[in-house]
Backbone as CSV, one residue per row, in Angstrom:
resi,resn,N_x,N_y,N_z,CA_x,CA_y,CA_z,C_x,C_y,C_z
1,UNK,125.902,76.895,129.495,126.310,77.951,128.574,125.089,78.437,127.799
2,UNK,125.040,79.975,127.757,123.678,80.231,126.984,124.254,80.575,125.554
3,UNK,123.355,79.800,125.079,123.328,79.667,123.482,123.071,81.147,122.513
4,UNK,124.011,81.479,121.731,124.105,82.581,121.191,123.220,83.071,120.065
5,UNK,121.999,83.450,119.902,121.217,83.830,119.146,121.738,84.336,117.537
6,UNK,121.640,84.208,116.445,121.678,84.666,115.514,121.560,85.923,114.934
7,UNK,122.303,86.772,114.531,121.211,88.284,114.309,120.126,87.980,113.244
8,UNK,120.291,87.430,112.399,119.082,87.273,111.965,117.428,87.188,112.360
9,UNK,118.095,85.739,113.434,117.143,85.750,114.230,116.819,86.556,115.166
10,UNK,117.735,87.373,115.765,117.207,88.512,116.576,116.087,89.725,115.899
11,UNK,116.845,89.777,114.706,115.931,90.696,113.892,114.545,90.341,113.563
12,UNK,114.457,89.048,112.890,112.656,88.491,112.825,112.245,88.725,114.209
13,UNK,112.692,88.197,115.359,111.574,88.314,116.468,111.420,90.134,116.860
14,UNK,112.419,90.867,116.670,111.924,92.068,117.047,110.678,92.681,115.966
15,UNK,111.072,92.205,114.373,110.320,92.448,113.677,108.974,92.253,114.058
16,UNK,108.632,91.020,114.409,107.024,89.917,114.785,106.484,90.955,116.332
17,UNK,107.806,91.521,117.052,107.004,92.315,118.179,106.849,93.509,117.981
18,UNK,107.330,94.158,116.846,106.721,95.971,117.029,105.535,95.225,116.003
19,UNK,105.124,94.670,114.747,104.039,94.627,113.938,103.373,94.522,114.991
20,UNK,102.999,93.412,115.988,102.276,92.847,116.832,101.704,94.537,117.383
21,UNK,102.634,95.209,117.886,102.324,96.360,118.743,101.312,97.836,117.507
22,UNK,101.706,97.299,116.365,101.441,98.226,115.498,100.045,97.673,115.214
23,UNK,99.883,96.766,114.863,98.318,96.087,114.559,97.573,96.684,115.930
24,UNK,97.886,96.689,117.218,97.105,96.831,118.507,97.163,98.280,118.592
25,UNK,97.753,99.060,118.083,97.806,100.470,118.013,96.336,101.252,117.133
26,UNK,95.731,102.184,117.832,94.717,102.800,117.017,95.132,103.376,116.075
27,UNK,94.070,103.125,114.808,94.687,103.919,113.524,94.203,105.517,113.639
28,UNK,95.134,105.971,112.740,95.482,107.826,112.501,94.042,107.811,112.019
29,UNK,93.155,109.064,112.587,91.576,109.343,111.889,92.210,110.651,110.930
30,UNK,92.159,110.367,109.811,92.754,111.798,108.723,91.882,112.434,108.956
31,UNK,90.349,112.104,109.168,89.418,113.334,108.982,89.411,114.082,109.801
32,UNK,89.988,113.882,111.177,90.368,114.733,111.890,91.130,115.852,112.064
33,UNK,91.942,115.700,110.785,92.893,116.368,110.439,92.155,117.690,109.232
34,UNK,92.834,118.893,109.587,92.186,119.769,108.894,92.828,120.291,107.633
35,UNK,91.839,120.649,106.508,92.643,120.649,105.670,93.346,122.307,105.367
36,UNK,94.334,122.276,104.731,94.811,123.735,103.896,94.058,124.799,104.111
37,UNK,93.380,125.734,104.301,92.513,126.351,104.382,92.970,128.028,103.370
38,UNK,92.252,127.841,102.471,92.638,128.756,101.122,91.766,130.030,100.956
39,UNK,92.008,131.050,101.174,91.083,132.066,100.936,91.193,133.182,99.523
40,UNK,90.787,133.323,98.834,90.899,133.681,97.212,89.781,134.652,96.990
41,UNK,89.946,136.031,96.647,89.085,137.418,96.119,89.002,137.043,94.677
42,UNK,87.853,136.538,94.702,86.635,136.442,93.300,86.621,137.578,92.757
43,UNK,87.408,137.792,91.141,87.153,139.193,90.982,85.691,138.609,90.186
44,UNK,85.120,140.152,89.874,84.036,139.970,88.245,84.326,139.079,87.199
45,UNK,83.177,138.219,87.463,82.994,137.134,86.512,81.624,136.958,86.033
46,UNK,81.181,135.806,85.075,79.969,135.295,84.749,80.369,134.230,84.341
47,UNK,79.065,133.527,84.366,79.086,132.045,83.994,77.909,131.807,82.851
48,UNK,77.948,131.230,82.075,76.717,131.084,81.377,76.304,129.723,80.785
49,UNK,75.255,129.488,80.163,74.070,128.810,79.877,74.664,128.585,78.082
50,UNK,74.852,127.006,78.013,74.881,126.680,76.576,74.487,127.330,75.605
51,UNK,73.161,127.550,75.758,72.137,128.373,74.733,73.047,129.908,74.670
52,UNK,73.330,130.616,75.791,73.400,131.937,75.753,75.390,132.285,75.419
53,UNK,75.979,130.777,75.592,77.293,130.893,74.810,77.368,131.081,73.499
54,UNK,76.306,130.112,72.595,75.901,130.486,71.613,75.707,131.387,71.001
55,UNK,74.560,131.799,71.530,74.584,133.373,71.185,75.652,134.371,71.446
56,UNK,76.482,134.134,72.259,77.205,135.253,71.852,78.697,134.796,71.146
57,UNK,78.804,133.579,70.886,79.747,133.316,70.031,80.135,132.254,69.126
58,UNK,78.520,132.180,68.479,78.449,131.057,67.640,77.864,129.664,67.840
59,UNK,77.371,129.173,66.789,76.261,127.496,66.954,77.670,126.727,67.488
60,UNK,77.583,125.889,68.271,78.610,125.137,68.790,79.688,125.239,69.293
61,UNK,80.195,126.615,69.914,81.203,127.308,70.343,81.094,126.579,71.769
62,UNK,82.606,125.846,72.005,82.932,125.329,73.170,84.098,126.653,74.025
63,UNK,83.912,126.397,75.119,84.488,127.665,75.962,86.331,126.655,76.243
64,UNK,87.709,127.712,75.994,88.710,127.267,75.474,89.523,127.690,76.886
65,UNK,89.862,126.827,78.016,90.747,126.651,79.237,91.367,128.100,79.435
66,UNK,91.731,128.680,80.041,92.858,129.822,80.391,93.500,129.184,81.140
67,UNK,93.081,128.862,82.170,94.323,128.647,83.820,93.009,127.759,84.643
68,UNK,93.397,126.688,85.150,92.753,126.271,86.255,92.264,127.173,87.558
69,UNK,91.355,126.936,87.836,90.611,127.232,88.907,90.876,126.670,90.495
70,UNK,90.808,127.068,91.391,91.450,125.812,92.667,90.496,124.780,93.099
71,UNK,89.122,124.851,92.702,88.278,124.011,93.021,88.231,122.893,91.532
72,UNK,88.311,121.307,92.135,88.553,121.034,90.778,87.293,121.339,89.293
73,UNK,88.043,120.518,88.563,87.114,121.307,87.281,86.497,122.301,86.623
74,UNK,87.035,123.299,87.344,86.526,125.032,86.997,87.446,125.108,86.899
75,UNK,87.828,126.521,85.683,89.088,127.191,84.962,88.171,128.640,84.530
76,UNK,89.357,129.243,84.418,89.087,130.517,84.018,89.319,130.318,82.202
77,UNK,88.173,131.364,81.580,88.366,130.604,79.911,88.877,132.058,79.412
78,UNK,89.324,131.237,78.253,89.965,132.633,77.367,88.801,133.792,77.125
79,UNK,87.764,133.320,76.907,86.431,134.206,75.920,85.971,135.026,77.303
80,UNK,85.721,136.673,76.726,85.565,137.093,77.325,84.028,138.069,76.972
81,UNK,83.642,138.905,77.682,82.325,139.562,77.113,81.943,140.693,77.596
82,UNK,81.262,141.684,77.112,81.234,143.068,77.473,79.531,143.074,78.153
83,UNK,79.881,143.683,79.356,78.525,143.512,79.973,78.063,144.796,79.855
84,UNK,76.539,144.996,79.925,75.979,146.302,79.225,74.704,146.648,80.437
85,UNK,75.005,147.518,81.126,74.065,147.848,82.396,73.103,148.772,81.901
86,UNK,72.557,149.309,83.215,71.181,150.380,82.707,72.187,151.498,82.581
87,UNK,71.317,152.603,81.548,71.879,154.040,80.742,73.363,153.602,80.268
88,UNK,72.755,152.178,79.320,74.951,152.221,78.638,75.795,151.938,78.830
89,UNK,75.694,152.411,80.153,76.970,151.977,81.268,77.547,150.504,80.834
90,UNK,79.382,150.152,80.936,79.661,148.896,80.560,80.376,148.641,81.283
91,UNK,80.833,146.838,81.164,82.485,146.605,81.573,82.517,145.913,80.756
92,UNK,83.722,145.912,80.359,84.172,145.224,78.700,85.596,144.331,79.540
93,UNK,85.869,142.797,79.068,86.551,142.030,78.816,85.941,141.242,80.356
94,UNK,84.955,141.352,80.621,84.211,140.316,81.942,84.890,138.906,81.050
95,UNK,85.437,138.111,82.033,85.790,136.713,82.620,84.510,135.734,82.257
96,UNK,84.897,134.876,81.312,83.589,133.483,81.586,84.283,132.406,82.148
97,UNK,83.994,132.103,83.301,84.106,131.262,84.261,83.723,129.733,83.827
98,UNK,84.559,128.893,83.271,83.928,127.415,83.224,83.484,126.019,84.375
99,UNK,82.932,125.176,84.242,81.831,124.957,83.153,80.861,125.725,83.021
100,UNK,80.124,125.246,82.242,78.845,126.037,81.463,77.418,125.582,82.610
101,UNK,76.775,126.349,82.971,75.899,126.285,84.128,74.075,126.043,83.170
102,UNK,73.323,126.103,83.930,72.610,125.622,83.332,71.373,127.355,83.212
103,UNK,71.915,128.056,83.802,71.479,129.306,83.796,72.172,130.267,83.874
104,UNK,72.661,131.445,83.479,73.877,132.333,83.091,73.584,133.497,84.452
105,UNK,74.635,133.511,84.859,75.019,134.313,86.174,75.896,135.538,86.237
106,UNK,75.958,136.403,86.527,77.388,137.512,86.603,77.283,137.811,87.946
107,UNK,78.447,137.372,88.553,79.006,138.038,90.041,79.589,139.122,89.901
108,UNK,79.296,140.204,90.308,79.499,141.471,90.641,80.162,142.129,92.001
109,UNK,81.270,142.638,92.596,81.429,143.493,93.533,80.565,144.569,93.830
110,UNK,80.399,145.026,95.035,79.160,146.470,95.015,80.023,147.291,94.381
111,UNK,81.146,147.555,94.397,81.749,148.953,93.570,81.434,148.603,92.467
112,UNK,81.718,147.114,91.588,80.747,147.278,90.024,79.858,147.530,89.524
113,UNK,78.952,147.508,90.316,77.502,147.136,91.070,77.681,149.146,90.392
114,UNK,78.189,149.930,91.322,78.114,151.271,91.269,78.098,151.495,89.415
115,UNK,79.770,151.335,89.355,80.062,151.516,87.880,79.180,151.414,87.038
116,UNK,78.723,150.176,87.344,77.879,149.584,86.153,76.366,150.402,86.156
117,UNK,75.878,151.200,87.320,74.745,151.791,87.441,73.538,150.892,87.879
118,UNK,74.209,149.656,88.443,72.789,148.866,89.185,72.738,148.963,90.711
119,UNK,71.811,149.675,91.086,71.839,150.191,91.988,71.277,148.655,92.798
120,UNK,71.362,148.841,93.847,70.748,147.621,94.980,70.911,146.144,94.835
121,UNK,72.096,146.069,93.932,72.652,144.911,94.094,72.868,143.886,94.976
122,UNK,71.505,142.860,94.985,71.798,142.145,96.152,72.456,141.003,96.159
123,UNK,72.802,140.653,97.625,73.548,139.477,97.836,72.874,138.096,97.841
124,UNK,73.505,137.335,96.981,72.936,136.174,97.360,73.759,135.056,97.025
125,UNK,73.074,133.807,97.167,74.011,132.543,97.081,73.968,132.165,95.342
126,UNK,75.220,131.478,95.525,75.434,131.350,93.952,74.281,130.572,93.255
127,UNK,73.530,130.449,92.358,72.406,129.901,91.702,71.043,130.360,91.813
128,UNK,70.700,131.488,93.621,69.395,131.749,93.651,69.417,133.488,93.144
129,UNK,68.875,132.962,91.934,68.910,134.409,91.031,67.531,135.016,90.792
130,UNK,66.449,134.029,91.209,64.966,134.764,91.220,64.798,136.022,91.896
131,UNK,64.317,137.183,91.167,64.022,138.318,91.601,65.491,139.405,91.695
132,UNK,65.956,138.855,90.653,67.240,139.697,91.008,67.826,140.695,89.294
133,UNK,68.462,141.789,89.278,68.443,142.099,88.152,68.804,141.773,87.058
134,UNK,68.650,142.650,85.752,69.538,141.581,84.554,70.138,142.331,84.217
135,UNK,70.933,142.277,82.443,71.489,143.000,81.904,71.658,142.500,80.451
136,UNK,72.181,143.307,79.625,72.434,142.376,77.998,74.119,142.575,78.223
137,UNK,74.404,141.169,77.505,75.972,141.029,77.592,76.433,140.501,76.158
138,UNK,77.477,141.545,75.960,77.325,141.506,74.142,78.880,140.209,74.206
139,UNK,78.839,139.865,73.181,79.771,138.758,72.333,80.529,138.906,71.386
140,UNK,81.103,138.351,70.734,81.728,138.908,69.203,80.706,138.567,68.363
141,UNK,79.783,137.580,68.579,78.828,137.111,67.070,77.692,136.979,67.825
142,UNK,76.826,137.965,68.913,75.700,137.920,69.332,75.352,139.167,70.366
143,UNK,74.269,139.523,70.656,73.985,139.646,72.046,73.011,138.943,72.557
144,UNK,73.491,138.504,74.469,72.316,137.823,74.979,71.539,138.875,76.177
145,UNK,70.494,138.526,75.967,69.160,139.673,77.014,69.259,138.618,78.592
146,UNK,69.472,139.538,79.261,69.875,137.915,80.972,68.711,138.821,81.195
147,UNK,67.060,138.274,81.524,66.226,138.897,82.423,66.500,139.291,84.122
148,UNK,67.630,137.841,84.150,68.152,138.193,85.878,69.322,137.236,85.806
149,UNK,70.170,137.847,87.186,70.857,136.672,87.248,72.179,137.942,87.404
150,UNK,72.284,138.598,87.612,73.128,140.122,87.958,73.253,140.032,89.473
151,UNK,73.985,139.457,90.399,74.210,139.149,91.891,75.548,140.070,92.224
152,UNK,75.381,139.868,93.825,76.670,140.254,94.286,76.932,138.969,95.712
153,UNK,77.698,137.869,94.741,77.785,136.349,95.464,78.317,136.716,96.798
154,UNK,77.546,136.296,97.785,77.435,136.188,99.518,79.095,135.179,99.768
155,UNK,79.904,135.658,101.020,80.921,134.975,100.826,80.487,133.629,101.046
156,UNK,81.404,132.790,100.499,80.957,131.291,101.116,82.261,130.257,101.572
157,UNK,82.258,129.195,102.001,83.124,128.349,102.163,83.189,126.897,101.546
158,UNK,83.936,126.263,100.885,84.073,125.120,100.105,84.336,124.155,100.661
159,UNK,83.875,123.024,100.947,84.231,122.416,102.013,84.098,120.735,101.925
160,UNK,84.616,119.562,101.745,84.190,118.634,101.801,83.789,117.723,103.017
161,UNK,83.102,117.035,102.697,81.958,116.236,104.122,83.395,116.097,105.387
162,UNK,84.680,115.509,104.907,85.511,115.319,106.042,86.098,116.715,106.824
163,UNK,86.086,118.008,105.920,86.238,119.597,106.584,84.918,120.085,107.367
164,UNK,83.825,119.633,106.793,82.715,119.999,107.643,82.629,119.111,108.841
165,UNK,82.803,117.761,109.308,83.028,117.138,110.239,84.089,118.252,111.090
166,UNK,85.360,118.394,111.118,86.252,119.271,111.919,85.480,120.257,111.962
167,UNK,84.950,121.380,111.287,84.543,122.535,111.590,82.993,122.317,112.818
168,UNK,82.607,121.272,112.565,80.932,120.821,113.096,80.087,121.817,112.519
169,UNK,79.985,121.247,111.106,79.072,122.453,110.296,79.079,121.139,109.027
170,UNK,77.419,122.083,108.796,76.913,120.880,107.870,76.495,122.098,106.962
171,UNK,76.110,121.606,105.449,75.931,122.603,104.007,74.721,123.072,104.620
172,UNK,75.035,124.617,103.520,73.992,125.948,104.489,74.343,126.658,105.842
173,UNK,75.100,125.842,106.296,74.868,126.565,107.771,75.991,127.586,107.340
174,UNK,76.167,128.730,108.580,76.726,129.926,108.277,77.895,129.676,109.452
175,UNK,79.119,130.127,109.040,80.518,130.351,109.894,81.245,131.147,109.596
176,UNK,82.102,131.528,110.545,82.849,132.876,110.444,84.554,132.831,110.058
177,UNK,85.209,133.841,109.569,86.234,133.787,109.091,86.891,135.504,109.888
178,UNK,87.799,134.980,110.209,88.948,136.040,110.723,90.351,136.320,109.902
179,UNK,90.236,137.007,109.118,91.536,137.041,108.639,92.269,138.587,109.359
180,UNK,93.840,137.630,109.167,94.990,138.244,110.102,95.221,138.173,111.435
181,UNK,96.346,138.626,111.987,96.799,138.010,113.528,96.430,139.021,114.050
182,UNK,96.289,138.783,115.440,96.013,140.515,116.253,94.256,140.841,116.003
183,UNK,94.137,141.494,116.037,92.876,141.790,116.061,91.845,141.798,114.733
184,UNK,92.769,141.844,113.538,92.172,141.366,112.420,90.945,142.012,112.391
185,UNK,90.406,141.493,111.007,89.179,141.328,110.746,88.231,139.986,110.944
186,UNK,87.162,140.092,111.096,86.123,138.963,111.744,84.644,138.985,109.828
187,UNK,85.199,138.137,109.067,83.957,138.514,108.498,82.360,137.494,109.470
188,UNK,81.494,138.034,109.396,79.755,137.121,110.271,79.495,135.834,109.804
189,UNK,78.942,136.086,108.642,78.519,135.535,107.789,78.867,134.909,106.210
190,UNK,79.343,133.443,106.180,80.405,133.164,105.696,79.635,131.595,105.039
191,UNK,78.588,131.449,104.565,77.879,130.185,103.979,78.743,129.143,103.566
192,UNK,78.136,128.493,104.288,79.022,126.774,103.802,78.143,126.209,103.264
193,UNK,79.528,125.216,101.657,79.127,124.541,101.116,79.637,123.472,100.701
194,UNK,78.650,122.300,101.080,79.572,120.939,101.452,79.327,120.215,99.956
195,UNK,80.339,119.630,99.372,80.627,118.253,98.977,81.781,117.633,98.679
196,UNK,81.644,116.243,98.280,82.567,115.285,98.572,83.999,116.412,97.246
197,UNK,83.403,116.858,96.363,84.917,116.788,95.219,85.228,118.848,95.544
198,UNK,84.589,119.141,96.669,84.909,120.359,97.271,86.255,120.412,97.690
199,UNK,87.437,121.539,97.462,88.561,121.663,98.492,88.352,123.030,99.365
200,UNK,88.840,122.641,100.397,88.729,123.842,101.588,89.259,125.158,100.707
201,UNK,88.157,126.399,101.043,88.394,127.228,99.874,87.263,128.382,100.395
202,UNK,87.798,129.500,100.745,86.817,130.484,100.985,86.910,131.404,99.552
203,UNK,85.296,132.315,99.150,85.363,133.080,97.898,85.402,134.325,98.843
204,UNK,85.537,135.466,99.033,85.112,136.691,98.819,85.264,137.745,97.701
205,UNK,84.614,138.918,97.309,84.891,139.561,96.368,85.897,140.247,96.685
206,UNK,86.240,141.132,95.199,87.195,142.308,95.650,87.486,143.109,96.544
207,UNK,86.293,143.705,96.728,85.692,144.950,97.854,86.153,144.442,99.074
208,UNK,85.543,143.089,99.673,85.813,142.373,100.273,87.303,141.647,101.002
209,UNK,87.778,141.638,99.894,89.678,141.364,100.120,90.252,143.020,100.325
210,UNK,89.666,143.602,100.162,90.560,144.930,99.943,90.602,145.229,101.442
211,UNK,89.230,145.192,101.817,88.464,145.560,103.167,89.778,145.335,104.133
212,UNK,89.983,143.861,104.133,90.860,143.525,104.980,92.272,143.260,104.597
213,UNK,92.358,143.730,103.663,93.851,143.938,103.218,94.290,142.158,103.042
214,UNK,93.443,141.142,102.063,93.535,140.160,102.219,95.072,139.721,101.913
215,UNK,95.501,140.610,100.653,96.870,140.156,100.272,98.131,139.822,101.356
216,UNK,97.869,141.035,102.344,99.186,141.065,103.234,98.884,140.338,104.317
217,UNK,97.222,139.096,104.207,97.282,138.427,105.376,98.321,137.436,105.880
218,UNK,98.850,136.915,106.979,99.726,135.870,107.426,98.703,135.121,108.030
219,UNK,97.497,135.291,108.518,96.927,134.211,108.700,95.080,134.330,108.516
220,UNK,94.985,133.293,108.207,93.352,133.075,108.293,92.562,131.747,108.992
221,UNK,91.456,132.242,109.634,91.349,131.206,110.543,89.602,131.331,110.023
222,UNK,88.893,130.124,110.733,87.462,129.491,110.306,86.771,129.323,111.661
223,UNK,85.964,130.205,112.307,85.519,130.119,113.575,84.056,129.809,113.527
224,UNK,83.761,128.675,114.039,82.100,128.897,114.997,81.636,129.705,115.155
């Protein structure tokens, strides 16, 4: 007569044979896995320099949260500032972008670029501001003189070391972005920038989102 097993005991030994099978099983590689991929039109902003917050709004004036930003630790701040181009020309209630940088920047669209009367607004990557124009940008309790630092920021991509692994792209190198289905748009040139507390996150400007009608995209893709 065969002896009638327990369910109990049936249950431990099935238990002891899937673990067994699960330990011998290769583990899930997440980094393989790609992340969210977020694309967001940078309107006109600036960022500025301790010293030059100061000046335009007082000895010890800390810059006061608006809304988070999608990359962590950047927010959009309440304080805002009137930027002052060549012949007068202005834009009044410009965006200060937090944190506080260690040299004061204004990203510009080329149509601001127009408005504002700076002609040849070039593109470049966020921080390399040598040789590039300035402007005075007034405050409630100052004005500051920017010798340079007046850009029109090159698109780029945000990316941490495990998104640059999937894409096979390392910081600096350049990749392309297609937004929409069908034949879309293809932007070229699309700078990547890698680190670890980066989330997958493309910038372009206004001009730029408009171009391709970014709002009504359904899809965006990250090409080689």
């Amino acid at each position: 007569m065969v002896p009638q097993l327990s369910r109990d005991v049936v249950e431990s030994v099935v238990r002891e044979v899937v673990f067994r099978h699960l330990e011998t099983c290769p583990k899930k590689d997440d980094s393989a896995l790609p992340s969210r991929l977020v694309v967001n039109a940078s309107a006109r902003h600036i960022h500025v320099s301790k010293q030059d917050l100061e000046t335009l709004f007082g000895p010890s004036h800390q810059l006061t949260p608006l809304r988070p930003l999608y990359q962590e630790g950047t927010f959009a701040a309440q304080e805002t500032v009137t930027l002052i181009g060549p012949r007068g020309r202005v834009i009044s209630n410009l965006r200060i972008l937090g944190p506080l940088r260690s040299q004061s920047q204004v990203e510009l669209a080329f149509t601001d670029a127009i408005m504002l009367g700076i002609e040849n607004l070039p593109m470049r990557i966020s921080g390399d501001i040598d040789n590039t124009p300035g402007a005075f940008v007034l405050g409630p309790r100052g004005m500051a003189e920017l010798k340079k630092g007046v850009i029109r920021a090159a698109m780029h991509v945000h990316m941490s070391p495990a998104d640059s692994r999937f894409y096979g792209v390392r910081h600096r190198d350049v990749i392309k972005l297609k937004v929409g289905d069908g034949p879309g748009v293809t932007f070229n040139q699309v700078h990547v920038r890698v680190d670890a507390a980066f989330r997958l996150e493309v910038h372009m400007d206004t001009d730029e989102a408009n171009a391709c009608a970014l709002h009504m995209a359904k899809q965006v893709e990250l090409l080689k």
